[in-house]
ZAMARGU-4260 file (C-alpha; in steps of 0.2 Angstrom, whole numbers, plus 5000, padded with zeros to 4 digits):
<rodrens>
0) 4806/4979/4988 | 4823/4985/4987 | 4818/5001/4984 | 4805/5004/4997 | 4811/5012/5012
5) 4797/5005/5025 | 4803/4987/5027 | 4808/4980/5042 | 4825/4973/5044 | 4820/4955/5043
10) 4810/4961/5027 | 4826/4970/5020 | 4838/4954/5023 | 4825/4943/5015 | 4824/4954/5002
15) 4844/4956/4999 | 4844/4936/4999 | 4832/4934/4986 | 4840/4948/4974 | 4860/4937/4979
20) 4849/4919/4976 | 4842/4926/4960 | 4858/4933/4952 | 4866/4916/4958 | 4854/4907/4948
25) 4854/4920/4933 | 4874/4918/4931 | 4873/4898/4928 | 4859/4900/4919 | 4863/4891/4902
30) 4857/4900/4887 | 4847/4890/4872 | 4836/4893/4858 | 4823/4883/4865 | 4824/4896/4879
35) 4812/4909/4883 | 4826/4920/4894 | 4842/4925/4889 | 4855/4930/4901 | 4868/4944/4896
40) 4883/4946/4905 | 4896/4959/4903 | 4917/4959/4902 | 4927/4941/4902 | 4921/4924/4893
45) 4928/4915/4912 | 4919/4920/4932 | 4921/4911/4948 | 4909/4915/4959 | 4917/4918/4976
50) 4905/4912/4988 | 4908/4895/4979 | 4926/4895/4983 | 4933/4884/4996 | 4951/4886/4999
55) 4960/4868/5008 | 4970/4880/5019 | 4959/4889/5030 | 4971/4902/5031 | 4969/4905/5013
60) 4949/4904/5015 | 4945/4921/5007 | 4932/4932/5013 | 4915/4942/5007 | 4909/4959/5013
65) 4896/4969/5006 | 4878/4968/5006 | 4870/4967/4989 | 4877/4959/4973 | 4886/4943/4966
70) 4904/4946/4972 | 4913/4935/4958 | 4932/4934/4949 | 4932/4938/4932 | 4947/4931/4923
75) 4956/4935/4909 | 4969/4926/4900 | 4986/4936/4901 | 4991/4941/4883 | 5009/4948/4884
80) 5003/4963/4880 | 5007/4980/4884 | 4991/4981/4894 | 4996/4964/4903 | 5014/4965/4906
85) 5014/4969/4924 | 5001/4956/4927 | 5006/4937/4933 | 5007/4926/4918 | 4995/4915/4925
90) 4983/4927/4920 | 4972/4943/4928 | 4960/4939/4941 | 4949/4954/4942 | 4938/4958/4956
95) 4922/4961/4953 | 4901/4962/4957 | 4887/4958/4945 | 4872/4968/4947 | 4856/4963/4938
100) 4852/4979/4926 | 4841/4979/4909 | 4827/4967/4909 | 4819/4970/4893 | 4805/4957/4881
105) 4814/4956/4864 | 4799/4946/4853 | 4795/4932/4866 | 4815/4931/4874 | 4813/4939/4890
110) 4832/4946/4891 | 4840/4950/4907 | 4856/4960/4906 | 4870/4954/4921 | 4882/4971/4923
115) 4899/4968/4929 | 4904/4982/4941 | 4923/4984/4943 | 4928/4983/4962 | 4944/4991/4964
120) 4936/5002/4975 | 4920/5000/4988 | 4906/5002/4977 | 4887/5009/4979 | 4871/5003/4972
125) 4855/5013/4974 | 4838/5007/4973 | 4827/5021/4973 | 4833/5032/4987 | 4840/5015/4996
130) 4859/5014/4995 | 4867/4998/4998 | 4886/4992/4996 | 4892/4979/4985 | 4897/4962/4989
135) 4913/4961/4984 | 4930/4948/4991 | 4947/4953/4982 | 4954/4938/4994 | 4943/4927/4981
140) 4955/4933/4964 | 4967/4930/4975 | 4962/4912/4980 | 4960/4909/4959 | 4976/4914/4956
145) 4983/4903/4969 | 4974/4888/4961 | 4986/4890/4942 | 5000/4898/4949 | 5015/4891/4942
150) 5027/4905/4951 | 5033/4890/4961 | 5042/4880/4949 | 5053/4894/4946 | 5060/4894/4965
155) 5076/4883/4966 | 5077/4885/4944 | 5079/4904/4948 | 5095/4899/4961 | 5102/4887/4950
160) 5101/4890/4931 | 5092/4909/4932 | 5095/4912/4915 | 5081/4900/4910 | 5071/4909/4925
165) 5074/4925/4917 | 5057/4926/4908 | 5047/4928/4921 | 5056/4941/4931 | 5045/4957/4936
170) 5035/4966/4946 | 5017/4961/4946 | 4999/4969/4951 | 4989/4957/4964 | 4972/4963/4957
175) 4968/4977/4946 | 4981/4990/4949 | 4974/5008/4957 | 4985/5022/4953 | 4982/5030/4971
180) 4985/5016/4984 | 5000/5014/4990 | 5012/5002/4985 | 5015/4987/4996 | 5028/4979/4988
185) 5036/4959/4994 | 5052/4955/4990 | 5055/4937/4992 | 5074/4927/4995 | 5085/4916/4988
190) 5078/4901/4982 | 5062/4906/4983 | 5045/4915/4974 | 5032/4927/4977 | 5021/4911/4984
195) 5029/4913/5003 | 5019/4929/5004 | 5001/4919/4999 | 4996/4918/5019 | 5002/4940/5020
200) 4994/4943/5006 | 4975/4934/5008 | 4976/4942/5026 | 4979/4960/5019 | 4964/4955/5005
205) 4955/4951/5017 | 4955/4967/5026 | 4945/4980/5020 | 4954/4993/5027 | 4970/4989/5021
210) 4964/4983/5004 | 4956/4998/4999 | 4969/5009/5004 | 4984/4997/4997 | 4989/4988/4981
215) 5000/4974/4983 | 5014/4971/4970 | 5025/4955/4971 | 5041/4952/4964 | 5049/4939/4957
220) 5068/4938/4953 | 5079/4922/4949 | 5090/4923/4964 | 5106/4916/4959 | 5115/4932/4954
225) 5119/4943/4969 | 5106/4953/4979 | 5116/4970/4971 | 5111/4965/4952 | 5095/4958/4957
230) 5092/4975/4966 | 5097/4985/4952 | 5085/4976/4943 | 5072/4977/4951 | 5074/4995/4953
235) 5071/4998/4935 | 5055/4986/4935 | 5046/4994/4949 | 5052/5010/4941 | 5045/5007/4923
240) 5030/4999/4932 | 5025/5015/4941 | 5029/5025/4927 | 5019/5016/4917 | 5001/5017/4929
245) 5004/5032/4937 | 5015/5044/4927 | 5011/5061/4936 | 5008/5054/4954 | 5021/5058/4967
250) 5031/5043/4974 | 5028/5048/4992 | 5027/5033/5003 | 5027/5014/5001 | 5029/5000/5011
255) 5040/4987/5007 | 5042/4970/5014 | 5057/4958/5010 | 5062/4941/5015 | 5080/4934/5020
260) 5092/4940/5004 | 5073/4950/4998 | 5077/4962/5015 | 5096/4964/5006 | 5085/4971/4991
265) 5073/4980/5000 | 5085/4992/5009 | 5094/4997/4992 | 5076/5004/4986 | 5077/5014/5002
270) 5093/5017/5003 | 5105/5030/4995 | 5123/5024/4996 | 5130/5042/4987 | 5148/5034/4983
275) 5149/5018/4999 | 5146/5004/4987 | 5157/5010/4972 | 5172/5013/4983 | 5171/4996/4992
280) 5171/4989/4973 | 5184/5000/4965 | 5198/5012/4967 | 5193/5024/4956 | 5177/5033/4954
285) 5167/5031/4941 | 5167/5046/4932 | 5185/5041/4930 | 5184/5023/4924 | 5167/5021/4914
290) 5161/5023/4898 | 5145/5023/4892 | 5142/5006/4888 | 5145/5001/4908 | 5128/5012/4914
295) 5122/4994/4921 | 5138/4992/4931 | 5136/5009/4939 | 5118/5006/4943 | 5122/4991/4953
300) 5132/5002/4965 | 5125/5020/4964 | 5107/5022/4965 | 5094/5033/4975 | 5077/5027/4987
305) 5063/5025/4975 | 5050/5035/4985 | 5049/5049/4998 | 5046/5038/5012 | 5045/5021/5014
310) 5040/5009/5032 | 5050/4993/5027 | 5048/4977/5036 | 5064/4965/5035 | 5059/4948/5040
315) 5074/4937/5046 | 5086/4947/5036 | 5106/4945/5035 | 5111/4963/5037 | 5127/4956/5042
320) 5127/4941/5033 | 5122/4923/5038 | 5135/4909/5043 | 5128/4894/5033 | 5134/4904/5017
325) 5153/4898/5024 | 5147/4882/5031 | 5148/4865/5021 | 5127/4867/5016 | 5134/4886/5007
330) 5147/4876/4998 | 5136/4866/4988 | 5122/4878/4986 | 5136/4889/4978 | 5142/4876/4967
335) 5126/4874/4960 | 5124/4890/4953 | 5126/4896/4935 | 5127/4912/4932 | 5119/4920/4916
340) 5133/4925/4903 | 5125/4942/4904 | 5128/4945/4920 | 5145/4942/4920 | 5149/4949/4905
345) 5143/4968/4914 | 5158/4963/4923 | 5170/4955/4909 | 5167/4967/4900 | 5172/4982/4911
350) 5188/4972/4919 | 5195/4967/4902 | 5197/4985/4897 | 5204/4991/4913 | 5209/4979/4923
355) 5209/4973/4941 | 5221/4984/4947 | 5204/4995/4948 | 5197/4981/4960 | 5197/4987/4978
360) 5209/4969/4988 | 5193/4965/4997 | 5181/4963/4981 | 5194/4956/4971 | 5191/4937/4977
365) 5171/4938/4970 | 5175/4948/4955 | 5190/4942/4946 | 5180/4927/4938 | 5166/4939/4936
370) 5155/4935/4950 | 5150/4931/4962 | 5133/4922/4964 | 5122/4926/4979 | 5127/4915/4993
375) 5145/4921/4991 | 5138/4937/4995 | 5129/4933/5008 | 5144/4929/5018 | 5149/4938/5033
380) 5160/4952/5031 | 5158/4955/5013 | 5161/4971/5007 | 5147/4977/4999 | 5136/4970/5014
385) 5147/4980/5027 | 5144/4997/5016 | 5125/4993/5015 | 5121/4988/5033 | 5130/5008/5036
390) 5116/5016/5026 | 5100/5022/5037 | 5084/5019/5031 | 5074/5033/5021 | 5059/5030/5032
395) 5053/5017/5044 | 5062/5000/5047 | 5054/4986/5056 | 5065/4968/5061 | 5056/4956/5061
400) 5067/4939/5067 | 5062/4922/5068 | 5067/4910/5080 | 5070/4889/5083 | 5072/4890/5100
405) 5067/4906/5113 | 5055/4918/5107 | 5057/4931/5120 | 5073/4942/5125 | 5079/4960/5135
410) 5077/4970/5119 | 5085/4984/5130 | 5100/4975/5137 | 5100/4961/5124 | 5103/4948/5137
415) 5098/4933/5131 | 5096/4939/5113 | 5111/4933/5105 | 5105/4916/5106 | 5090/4917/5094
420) 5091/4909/5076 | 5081/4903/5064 | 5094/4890/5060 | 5100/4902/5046 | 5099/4919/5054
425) 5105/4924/5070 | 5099/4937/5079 | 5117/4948/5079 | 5114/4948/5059 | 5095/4952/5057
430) 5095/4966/5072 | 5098/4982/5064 | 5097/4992/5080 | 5098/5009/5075 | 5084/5021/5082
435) 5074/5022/5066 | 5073/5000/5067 | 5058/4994/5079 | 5062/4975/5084 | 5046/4965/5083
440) 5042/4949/5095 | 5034/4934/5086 | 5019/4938/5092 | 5014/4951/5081 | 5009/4950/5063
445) 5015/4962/5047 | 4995/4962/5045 | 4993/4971/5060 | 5007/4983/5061 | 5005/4989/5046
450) 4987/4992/5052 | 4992/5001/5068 | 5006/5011/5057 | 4996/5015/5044 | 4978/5014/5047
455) 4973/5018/5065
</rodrens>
């Protein structure tokens, strides 16, 4: 019936039920000896069938478009492997449709073969002349994801001890990656994990429009150490991630969201700071003091944008630093963090052989014991803050800034602007203000403006 091109509509969607209802029923078949049919299926041992999926949240409740197929998650343990590494460790939910395609007698076994069509992209099936699109939901491998994810016992353990957070730092594929979307990468903050973007991310899923044209990448960084190590690390692993899936494409435009210390990160990935960051570090340049041994310690403070072009969206971020790193709340947080030995030592190392005199008076508070840890950084008036907040944006810049209180000010004349906090971020710290940065309200959503931006 699928294939004739004389049904009416009512015929055609009855039709299109039946062939979903069947391939339902097909997939949880169980096979036996005793039985008489015998259901192949294609790809992983593990499927969830999205139509079956019911998320608690309703903002996480993923949707199903398409008109002909069983959309379904395959999933597939996470090996370590070369193949896996840029996957979570969860393991890789794959997006997917079975199709019905062989059906053949083998002795008295009638044997029907389940085909698993990769959805990474919109996919068409064709009966007969008759060409229909498959039912496929990326929010769904999402929503599985969500349901192991472990990510979040790593939040405060990554502030606190990151050394034993260290194993799971890296930049990871939401969905099979596709070499020619552009990268939409989130960044989260201090104390925190990839999970913060779970309501962002099933909304962008959710979307065809933007799901087909974007892949999204999370990050995840134990945030002790300071957002200029972090950054330089992270750097190399979106670097050595690109490199690896698309090793001849151009790195023309991405978009990049970051959270709180995450916006700190994000501008250094857009960001080229020619000499700014090393001379509020140290008196002499680098080419002077360094040896070849300290090529970490000059990637922390010399570096160039990653791509071409870049629209970034910093939410609640502390261009200028955030008071409640000074404040009593600070004070303990900072006390609590330990610092990996092999941070420091990129430090130690460099400072015993040359000694402080290199240090510039301002840094020489946070680096004499070989620090500092983030939440000394993120205190106003830190130097290195002060030389980033001077660097203009290779691209777009949106601000988006939260508030407890008033959600409305002059945006022209800032009356009544300098009031607005989040109870962590004022607005004087979080507005860049410079003519590349638009300053978005609470209504809108990222969702949507990158749609306006990027889409319309």
């Amino acid at each position: 019936m699928l294939s004739r091109t004389d049904l009416t509509v009512k015929n055609k969607r009855n039709a299109i039920n039946a062939y979903n209802d069947s391939l339902l029923s097909l997939l949880k078949m169980p096979n036996s000896e005793q039985s008489h049919l015998e259901v192949i299926r294609d790809g992983a041992d593990s499927y969830i069938v999205a139509s079956e999926m019911d998320a608690k949240d309703p903002r996480l409740q993923p949707k199903i478009w398409g008109e002909i197929g069983l959309a379904v998650t395959s999933i597939e343990r996470n090996s370590g492997d070369i193949d896996h590494v840029y996957y979570p460790k969860e393991g890789i939910f794959n997006v997917g449709t079975f199709i019905a395609g062989d059906i053949y007698l083998d002795g008295l076994v009638l044997k029907v073969h389940l085909k698993f069509h990769d959805a990474i992209y919109s996919q068409k099936i064709k009966f007969g002349t008759n060409t229909h699109t498959a039912r496929v939901s990326p929010g769904a491998a999402y929503l599985g994801l969500l349901n192991v994810a472990d990510i979040d016992d790593f939040s405060l353990l990554g502030f606190t001890t990151p050394a034993k957070a260290e194993a799971r730092r890296g930049v990871f594929s939401i969905g099979k990656f596709a070499a020619d979307k552009i990268p939409l990468v989130m960044i989260h903050g201090l104390n925190s994990d990839p999970l913060i973007w779970k309501y962002l991310t099933m909304s962008i899923l959710n979307e065809p429009d933007l799901q087909t044209t974007h892949q999204i990448l999370h990050v995840y960084y134990p945030s002790g150490p300071p957002p200029f190590f972090n950054a330089m690390m992270i750097r190399r692993d979106i670097d050595s991630f690109l490199s690896t899936f698309q090793p001849d494409a151009s790195r023309s435009e991405a978009v990049i969201v970051g959270h709180s210390m995450g916006g700190i990160i994000a501008k250094t990935l857009v960001s080229s700071p020619q000499y700014a960051s090393w001379d509020a570090t140290f008196k002499s340049r680098p080419e002077i003091v360094l040896m070849s041994e300290n090529a970490e310690l000059q990637d922390i403070f010399i570096f160039e944008p990653l791509f071409e072009h870049a629209t970034v969206f910093f939410l609640d971020t502390p261009h200028r630093g955030s008071a409640v790193a000074n404040s009593f709340v600070g004070s303990v947080g900072s006390a609590l963090v330990r610092l990996p030995s092999d941070f420091k030592s990129i430090f130690k190392n460099f400072i015993e052989r040359v000694g402080v005199k290199v240090l510039t008076p301002e840094m020489l508070p946070f680096l004499k014991d070989f620090g500092p840890n983030s939440v000394q950084v993120l205190a106003p008036g830190h130097p290195l803050m002060q030389a980033l907040l001077k660097l203009p944006v290779n691209g777009e810049s949106y601000s988006i800034i939260g508030s407890n209180t008033q959600h409305v000010c002059d945006i022209n004349s800032l009356i009544g602007c300098t009031t607005i906090s989040d109870g962590v971020v004022e607005f004087n710290s979080a507005f860049l203000g410079d003519k590349k940065d638009h300053w978005l309200s609470n209504p809108h959503t990222i969702r949507s403006i990158i749609s306006k931006q990027l889409i319309i």
